[in-house]
MDAnalysis code that builds the backbone (N, CA, C; Angstrom):
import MDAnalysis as mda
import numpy as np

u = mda.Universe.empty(270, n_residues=90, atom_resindex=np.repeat(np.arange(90), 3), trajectory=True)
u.add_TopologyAttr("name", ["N", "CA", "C"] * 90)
u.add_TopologyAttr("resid", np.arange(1, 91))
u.add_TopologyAttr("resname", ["UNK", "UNK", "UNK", "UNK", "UNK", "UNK", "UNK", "UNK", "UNK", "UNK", "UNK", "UNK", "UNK", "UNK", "UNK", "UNK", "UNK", "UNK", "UNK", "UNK", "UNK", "UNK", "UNK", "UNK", "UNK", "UNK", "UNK", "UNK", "UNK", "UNK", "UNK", "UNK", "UNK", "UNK", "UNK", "UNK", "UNK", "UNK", "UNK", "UNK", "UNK", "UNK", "UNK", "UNK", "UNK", "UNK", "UNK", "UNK", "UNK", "UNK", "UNK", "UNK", "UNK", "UNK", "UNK", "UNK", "UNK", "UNK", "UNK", "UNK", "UNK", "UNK", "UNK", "UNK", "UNK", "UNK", "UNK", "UNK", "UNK", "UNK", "UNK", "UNK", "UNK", "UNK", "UNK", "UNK", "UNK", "UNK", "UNK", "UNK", "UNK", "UNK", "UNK", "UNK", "UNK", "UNK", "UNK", "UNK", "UNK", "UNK"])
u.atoms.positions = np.array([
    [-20.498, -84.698, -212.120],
    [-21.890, -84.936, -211.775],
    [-21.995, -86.201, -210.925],
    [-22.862, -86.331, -209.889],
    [-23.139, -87.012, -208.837],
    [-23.816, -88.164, -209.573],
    [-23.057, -89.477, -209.484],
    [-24.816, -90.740, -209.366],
    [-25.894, -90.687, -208.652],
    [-26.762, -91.353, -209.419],
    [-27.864, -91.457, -208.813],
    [-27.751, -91.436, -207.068],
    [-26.911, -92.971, -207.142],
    [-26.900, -93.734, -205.850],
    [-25.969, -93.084, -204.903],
    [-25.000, -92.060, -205.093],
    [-24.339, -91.711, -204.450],
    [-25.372, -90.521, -204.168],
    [-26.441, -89.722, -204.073],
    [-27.177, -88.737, -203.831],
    [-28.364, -89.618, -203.078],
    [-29.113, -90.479, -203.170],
    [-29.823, -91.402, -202.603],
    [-29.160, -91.818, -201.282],
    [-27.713, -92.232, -201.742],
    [-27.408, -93.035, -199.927],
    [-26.398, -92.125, -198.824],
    [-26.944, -91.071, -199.562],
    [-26.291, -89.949, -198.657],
    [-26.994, -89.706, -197.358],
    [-26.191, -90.114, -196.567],
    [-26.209, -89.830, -195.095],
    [-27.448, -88.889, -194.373],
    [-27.014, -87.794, -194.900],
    [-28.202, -86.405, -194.550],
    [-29.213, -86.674, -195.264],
    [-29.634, -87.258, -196.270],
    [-30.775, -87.550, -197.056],
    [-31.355, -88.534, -196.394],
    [-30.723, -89.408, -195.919],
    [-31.834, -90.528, -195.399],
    [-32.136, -89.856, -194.432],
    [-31.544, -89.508, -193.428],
    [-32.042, -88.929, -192.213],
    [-32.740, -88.101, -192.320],
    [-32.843, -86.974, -193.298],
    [-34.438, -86.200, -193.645],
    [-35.100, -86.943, -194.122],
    [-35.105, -87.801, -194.928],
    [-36.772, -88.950, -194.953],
    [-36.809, -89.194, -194.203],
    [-36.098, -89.930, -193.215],
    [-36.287, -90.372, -191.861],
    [-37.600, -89.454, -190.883],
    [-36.850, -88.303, -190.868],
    [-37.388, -87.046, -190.406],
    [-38.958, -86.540, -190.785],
    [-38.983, -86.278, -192.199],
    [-40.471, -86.408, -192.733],
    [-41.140, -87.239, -192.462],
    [-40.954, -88.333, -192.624],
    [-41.740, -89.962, -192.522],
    [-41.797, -90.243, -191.329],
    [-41.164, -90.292, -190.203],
    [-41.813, -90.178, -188.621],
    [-42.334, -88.841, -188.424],
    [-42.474, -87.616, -188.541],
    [-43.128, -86.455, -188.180],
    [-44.456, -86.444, -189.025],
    [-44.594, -87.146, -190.155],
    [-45.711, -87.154, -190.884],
    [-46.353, -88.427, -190.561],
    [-45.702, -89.248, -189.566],
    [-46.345, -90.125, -188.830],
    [-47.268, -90.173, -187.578],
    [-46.336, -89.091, -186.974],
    [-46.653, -88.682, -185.550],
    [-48.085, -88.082, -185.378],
    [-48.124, -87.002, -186.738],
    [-48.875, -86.612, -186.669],
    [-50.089, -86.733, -187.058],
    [-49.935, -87.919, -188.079],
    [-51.225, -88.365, -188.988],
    [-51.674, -89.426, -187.366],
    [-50.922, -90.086, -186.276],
    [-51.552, -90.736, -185.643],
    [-51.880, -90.153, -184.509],
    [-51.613, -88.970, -183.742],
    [-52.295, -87.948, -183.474],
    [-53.597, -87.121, -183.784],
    [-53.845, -87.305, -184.968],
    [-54.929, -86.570, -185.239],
    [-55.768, -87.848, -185.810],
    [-55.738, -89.156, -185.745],
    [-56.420, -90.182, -186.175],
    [-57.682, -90.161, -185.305],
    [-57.602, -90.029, -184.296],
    [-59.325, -90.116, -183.753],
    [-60.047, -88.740, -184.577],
    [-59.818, -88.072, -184.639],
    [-60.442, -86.678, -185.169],
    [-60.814, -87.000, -186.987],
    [-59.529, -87.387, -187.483],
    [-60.092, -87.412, -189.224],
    [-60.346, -88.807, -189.439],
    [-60.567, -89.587, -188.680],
    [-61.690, -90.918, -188.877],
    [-63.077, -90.644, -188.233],
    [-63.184, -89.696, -187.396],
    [-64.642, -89.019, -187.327],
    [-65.155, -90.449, -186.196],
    [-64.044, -91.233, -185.233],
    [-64.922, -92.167, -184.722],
    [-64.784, -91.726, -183.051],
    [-66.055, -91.892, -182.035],
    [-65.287, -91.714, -180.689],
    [-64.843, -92.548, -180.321],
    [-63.492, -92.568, -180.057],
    [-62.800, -93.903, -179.754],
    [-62.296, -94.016, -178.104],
    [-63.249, -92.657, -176.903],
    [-62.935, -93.237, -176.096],
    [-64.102, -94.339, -175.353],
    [-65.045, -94.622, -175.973],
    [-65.814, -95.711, -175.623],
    [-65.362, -96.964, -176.644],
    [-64.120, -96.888, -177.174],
    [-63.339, -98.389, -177.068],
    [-62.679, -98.993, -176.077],
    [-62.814, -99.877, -176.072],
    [-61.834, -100.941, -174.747],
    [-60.441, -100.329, -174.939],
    [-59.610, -100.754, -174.019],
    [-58.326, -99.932, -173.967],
    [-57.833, -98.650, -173.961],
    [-58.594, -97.915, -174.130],
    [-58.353, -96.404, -174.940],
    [-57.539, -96.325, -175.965],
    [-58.033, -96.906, -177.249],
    [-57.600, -96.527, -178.234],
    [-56.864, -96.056, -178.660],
    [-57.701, -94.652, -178.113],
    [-57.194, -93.103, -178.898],
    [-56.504, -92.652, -177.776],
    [-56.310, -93.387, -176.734],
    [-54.977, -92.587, -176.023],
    [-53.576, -93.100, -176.616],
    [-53.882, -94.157, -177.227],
    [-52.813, -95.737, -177.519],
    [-52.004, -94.582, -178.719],
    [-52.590, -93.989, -180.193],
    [-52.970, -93.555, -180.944],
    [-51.889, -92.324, -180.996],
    [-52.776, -91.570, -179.543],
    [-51.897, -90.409, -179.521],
    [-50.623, -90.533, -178.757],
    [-50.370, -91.547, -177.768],
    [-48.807, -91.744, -177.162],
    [-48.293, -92.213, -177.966],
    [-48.179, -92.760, -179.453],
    [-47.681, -93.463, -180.620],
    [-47.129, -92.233, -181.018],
    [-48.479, -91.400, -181.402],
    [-47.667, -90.269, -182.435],
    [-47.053, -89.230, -181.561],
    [-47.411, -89.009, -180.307],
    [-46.215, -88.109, -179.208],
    [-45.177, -88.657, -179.531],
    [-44.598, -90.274, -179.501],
    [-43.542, -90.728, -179.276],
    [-42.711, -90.336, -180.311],
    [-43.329, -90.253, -181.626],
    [-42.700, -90.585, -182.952],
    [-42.266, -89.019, -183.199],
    [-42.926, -88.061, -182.894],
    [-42.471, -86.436, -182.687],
    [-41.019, -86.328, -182.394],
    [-40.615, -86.575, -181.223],
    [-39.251, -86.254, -180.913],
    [-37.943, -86.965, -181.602],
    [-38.337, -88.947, -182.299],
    [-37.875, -89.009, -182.985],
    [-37.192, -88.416, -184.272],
    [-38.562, -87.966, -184.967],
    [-38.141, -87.035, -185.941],
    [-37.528, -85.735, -186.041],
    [-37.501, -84.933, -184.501],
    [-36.626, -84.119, -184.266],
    [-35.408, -84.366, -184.161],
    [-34.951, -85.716, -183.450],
    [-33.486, -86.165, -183.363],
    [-32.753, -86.216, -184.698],
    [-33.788, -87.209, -185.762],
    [-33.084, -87.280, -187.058],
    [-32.976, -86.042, -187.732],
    [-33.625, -85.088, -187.472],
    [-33.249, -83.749, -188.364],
    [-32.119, -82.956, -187.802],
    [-31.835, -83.278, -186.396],
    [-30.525, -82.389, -185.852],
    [-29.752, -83.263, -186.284],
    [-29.670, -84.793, -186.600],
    [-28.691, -85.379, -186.673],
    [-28.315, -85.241, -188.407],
    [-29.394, -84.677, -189.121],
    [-28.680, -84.442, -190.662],
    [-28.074, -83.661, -190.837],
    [-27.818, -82.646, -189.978],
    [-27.351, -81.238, -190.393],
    [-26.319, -80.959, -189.267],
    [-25.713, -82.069, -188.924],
    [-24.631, -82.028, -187.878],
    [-23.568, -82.311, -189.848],
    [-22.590, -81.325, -189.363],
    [-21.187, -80.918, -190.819],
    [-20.215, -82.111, -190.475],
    [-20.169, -83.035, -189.474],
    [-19.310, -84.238, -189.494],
    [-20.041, -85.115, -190.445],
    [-19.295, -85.797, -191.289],
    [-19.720, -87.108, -192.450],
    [-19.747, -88.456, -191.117],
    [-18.817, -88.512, -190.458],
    [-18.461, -89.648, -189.341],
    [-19.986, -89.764, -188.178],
    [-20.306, -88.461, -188.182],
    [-21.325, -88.033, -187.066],
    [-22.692, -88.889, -188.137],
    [-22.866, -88.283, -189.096],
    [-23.718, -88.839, -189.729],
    [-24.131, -90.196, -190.036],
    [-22.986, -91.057, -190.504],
    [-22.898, -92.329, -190.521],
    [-23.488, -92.897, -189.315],
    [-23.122, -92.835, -188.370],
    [-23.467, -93.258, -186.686],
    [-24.728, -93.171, -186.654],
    [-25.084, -91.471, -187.105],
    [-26.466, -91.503, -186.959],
    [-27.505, -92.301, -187.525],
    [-27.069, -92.776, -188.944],
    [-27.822, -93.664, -189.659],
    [-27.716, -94.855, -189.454],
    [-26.504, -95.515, -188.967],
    [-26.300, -96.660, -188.347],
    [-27.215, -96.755, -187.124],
    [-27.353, -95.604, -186.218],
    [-28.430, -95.925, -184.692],
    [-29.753, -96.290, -185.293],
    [-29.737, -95.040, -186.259],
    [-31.536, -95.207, -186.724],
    [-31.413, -96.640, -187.539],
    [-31.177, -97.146, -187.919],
    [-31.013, -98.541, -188.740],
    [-30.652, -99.760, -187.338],
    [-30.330, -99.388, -186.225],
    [-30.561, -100.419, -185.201],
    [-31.653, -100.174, -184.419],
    [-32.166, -98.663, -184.636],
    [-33.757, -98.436, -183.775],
    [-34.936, -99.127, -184.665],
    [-34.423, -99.059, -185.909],
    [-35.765, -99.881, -186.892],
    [-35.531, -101.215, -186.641],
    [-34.433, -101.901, -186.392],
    [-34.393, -103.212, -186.068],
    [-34.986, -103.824, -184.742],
    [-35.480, -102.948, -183.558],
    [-35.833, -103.592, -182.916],
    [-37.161, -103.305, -182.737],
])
């Protein structure tokens, strides 16, 4: 039977939270002008364009980390979590 921690810091596991948690990002800030009910293009800046190029951006992220969990190399994986752990750093 597996530890805890050895099922937690598994490679493919982080990278599907990874995956959920930016795609459930993308999209909650995508649809933020709509379920805050505010018009936000008579804010300065455009807002809600700001809003939605955030959560466009964060979309394809979360596609990368899900091809990158389900790549069958352990070595491939590591890397992958190592990039995403230098993309959160900057």
């Amino acid at each position: 039977m597996k530890k805890a921690n050895e099922f937690l810091l598994n490679p493919k596991w982080v990278l599907i939270g990874d995956a959920v948690l930016f795609g459930v990002a993308g999209i909650l800030l995508i649809a933020a002008p709509y379920l805050i009910g505010v018009d936000l293009p008579e804010r300065p800046f455009g807002l809600a364009a700001v809003l939605r190029v955030l959560g466009a951006a964060l979309l394809p992220v979360s596609g990368a980390a899900l091809v990158l969990a389900y790549q069958p190399d352990r070595t491939t994986l590591e890397q992958g979590v190592a990039m995403f752990t230098v993309a959160h750093g900057l």
